[in-house]
C-alpha positions in Angstrom: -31.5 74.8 23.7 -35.2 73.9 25.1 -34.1 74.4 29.0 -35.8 77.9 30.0 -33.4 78.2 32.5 -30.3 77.6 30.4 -32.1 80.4 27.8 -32.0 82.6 31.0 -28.5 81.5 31.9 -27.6 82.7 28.7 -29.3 86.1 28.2 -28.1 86.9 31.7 -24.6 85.8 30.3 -24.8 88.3 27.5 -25.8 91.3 29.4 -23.2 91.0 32.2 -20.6 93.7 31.9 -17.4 93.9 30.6 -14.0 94.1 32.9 -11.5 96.9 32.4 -8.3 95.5 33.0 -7.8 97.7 36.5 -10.9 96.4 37.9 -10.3 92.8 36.4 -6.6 92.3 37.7 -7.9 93.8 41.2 -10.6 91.1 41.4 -8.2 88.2 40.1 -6.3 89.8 43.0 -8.7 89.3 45.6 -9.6 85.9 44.5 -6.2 84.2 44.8 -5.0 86.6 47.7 -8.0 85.9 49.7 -10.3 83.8 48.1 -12.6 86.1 47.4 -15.9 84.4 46.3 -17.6 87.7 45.2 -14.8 88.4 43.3 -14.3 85.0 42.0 -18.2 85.3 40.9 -17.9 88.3 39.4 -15.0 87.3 37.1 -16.9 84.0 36.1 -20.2 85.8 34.9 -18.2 88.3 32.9 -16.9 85.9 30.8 -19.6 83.6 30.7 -20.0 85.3 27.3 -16.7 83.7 26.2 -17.5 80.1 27.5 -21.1 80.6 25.2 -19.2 81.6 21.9 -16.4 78.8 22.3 -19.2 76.3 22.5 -21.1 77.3 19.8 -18.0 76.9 17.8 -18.2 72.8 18.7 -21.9 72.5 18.3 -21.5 70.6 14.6 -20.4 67.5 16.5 -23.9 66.8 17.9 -23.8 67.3 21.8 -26.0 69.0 23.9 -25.0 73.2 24.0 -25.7 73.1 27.5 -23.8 70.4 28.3 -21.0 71.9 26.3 -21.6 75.4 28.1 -21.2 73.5 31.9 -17.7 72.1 30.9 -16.8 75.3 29.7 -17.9 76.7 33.0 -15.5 74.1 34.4 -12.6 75.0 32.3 -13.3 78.8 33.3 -13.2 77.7 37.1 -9.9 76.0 36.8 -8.3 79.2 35.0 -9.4 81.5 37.3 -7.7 79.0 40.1 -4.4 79.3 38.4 -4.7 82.3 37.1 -1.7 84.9 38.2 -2.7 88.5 38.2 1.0 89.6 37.9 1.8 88.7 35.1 0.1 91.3 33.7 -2.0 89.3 30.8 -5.6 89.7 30.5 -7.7 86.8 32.0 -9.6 86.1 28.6 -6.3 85.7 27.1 -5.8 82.8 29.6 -8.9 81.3 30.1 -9.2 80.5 26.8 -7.2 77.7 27.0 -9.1 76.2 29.8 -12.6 76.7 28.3 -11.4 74.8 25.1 -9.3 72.0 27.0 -12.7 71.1 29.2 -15.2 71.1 26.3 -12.3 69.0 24.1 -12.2 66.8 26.8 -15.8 66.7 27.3 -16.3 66.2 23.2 -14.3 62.7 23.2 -15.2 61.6 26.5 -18.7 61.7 24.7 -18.5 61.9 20.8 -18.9 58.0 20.5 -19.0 55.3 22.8 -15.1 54.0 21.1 -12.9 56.2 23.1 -10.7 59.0 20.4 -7.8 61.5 20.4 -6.1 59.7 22.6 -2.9 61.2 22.0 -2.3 64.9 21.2 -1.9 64.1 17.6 -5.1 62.4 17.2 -7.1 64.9 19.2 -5.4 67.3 16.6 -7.2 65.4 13.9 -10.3 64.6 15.1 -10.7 68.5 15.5 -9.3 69.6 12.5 -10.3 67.2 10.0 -13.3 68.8 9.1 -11.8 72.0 8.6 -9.2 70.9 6.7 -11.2 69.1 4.3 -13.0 71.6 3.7 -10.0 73.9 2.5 -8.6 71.5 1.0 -12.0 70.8 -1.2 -12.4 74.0 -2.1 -11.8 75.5 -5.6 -11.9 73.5 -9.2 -9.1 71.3 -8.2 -10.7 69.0 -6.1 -8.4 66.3 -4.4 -9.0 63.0 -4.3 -9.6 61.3 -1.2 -5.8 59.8 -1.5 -4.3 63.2 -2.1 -6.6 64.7 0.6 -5.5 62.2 3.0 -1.5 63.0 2.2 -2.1 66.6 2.4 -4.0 66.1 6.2 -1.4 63.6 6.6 1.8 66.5 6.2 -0.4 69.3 7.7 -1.2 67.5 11.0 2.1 65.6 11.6 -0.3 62.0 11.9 -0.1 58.9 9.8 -2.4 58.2 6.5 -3.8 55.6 7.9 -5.1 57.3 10.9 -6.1 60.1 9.2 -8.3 57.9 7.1 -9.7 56.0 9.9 -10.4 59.4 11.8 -12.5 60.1 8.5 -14.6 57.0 8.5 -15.2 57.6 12.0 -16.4 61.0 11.3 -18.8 59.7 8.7 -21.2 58.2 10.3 -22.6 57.2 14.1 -22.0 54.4 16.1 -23.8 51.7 15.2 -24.9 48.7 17.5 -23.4 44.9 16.7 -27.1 44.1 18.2 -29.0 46.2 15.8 -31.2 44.5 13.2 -29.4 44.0 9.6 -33.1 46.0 8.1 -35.3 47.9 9.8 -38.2 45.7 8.5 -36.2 42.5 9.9 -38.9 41.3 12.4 -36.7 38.4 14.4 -34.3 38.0 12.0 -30.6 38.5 12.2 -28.4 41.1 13.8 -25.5 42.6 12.5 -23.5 40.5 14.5 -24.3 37.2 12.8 -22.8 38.5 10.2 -19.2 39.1 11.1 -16.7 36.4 10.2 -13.8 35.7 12.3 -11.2 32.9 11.1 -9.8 32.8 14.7 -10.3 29.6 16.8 -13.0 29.8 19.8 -11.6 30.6 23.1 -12.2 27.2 24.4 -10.6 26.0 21.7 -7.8 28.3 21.7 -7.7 27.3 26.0 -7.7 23.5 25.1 -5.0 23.7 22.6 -2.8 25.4 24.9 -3.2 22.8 28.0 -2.6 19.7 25.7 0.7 21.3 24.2 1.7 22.0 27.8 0.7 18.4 29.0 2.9 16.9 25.6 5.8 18.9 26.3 5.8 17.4 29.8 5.3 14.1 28.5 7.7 14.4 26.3 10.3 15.7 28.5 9.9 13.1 30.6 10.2 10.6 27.9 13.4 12.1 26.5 14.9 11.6 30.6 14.8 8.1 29.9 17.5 8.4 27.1 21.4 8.5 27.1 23.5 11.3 26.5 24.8 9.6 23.0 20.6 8.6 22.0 19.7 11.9 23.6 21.9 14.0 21.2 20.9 12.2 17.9 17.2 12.2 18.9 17.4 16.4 19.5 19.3 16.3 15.9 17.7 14.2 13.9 14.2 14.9 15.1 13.7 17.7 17.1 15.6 20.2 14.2 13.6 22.0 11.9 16.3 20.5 9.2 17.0 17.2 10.5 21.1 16.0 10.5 21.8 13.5 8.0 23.3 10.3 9.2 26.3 10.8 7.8 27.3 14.1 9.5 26.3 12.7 13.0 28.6 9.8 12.1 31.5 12.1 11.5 30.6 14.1 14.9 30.5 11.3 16.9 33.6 9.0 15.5 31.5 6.4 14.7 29.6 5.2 11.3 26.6 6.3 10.3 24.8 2.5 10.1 25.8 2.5 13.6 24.0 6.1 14.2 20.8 4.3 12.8 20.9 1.7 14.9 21.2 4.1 18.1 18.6 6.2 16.9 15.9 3.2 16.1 16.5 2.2 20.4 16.3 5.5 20.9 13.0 5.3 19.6 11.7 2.5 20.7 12.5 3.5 24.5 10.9 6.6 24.2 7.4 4.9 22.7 7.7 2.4 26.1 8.2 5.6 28.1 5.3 7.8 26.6 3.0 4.7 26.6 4.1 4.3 30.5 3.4 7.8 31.4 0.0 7.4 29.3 -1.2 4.5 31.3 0.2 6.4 34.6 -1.8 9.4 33.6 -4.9 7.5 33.0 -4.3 5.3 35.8 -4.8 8.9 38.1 -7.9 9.9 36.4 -9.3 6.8 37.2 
């Protein structure tokens, strides 16, 4: 920590006295009773101490200490607002909590610019991963990455597959889609040229959607033109996945299934005069 006055917070921090629990519960006292600021202060600075030693314990995931010490700060404020003296527990005891829930917090907020732990489970494994791994490497019988995985997996409650994307995470830094492919690569192409996506464009995909809207209008308007006899054999024969035979249309209808052909073929044929009617409309408009 370069900041001299952050250094100074610090030393100051270290030398503030310790509370005994009489004179501690009669300043948590005066604080909610009558909102005390003296007494408020007096609580904060002496366990400023605690907020220092939480934060050193998150250090290894690369954000500034002081920034880690000022949401701890935070998370000491809240406690000390819902703090209740009468219950006879020591304020430590409870602002711990509130210390570690503001510099958690403040850790994925910041970690990496892909937001993390969004659930408890996963905020579970991206603070325990490390730690686990680590016991779980330890000794001749290392574990493969597999077995390490299962064994996060069971202790943590969380899926394999998250665990193993926590740990890739975990590997390595962000890293921008616009950053060069090489550091030496003077102009040439970014690391976005290079990924691959068989998904049609969104124009494309926009496109696609309005002419399957404007067919299925056409269409319906086409079919309007058809009777109740052509209209059923048209939606069996042609509009089925599995198209009904002649034969069992026959049977349906009473009536053969040469005869079933022949309504089918007018059928037809009235519903290319109709689309060719509404195509000429349609372009008659645009004109």
């Amino acid at each position: 920590m370069d900041d001299p006055a952050k250094r100074s917070m610090i030393r100051e921090a270290m030398k503030a006295p310790y509370l005994e629990r009489g004179e501690e519960h009669d300043l948590a006292v005066r604080w909610k009773e009558n909102r005390d600021q003296q007494a408020l202060h007096q609580i904060t600075v002496a366990h400023m101490r605690l907020v220092i030693s939480m934060a050193s314990k998150f250090r290894h995931f690369g954000l500034s200490m002081s920034d880690l010490i000022q949401e701890g700060h935070v998370g000491l404020l809240e406690a000390a607002a819902r703090f209740e003296p009468e219950r006879e527990v020591r304020f430590s005891t409870y602002a711990t909590w509130w210390i570690r829930a503001s510099m958690q917090d403040f850790i994925l907020r910041n970690w990496s610019i892909v937001r993390g732990g969004t659930s408890s489970a996963q905020k579970a494994l991206f603070f325990n991963l490390r730690r686990l791994r680590a016991r779980l490497s330890q000794g001749t019988n290392a574990l493969s990455s597999d077995d390490l995985y299962r064994e996060v997996s069971s202790t943590l409650g969380v899926s394999i597959a998250d665990v193993a994307m926590m740990d890739a995470r975990l590997s390595g830094p962000d890293t921008s889609l616009n950053a060069p492919v090489s550091s030496d690569n003077d102009g040439g192409s970014d690391r976005m040229d290079f990924l691959v996506s068989d998904q049609p464009l969104p124009d494309e995909i926009v496109t696609k959607t309005i002419d399957d809207e404007r067919r299925t209008n056409w269409l319906r308007k086409a079919l309007a033109t058809l009777n109740a006899r052509e209209l059923q054999i048209i939606k069996e024969r042609r509009l089925q996945d599995e198209g009904a035979t002649l034969e069992s249309l026959g049977s349906a209808l009473g009536i053969s299934k040469e005869r079933v052909r022949q309504i089918e073929g007018r059928a037809l044929e009235k519903l290319r005069v109709a689309l060719v009617q509404i195509d000429a409309n349609v372009m008659q408009s645009a004109a």
